[in-house]
C-alpha positions in Angstrom: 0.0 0.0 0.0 1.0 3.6 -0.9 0.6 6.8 0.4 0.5 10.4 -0.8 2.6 12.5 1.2 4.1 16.0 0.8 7.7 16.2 1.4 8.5 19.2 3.5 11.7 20.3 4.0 12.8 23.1 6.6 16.5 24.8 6.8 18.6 23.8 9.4 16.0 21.1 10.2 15.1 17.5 9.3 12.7 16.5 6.5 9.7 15.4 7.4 6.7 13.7 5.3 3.3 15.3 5.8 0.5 12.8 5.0 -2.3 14.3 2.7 -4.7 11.4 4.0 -4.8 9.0 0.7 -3.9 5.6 0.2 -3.5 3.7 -2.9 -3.1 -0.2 -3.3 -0.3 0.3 -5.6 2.7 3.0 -6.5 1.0 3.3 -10.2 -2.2 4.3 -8.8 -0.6 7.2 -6.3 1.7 8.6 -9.4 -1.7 8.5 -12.0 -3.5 10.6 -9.2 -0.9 13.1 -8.6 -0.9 14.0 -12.6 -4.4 14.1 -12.6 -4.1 16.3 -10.0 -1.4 18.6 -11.4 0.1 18.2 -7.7 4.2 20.1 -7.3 7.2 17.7 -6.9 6.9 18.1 -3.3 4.7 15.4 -3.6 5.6 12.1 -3.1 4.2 8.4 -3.4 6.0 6.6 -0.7 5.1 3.0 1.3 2.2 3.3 4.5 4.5 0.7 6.1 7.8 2.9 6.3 6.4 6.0 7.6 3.9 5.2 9.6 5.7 3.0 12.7 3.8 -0.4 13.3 2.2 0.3 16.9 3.4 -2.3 19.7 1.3 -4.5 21.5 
């Protein structure tokens, strides 16, 4: 699974992802919405599973 996150980067700080609250099932699916969508490079299609940390039970 995929999500569409805007990549934010600050000066003198670290990058962090932002999540715009979409998730695709595949990475072909996040890239088609973000050209129908005209959306900036900031925006990124990255993997739910490495950005958001797997809670511990």
């Amino acid at each position: 699974m995929f999500g569409l996150f805007l990549y934010v980067c600050f000066t003198y700080q670290p990058c962090q992802y932002e999540p715009q609250g979409w998730v695709y099932p595949d990475q072909a699916n996040c890239q088609a919405d973000i050209r129908e969508q005209k959306l900036p490079p900031q925006y990124k299609c990255l993997p739910v599973e490495a950005i958001l940390p797997a809670s511990k039970i």
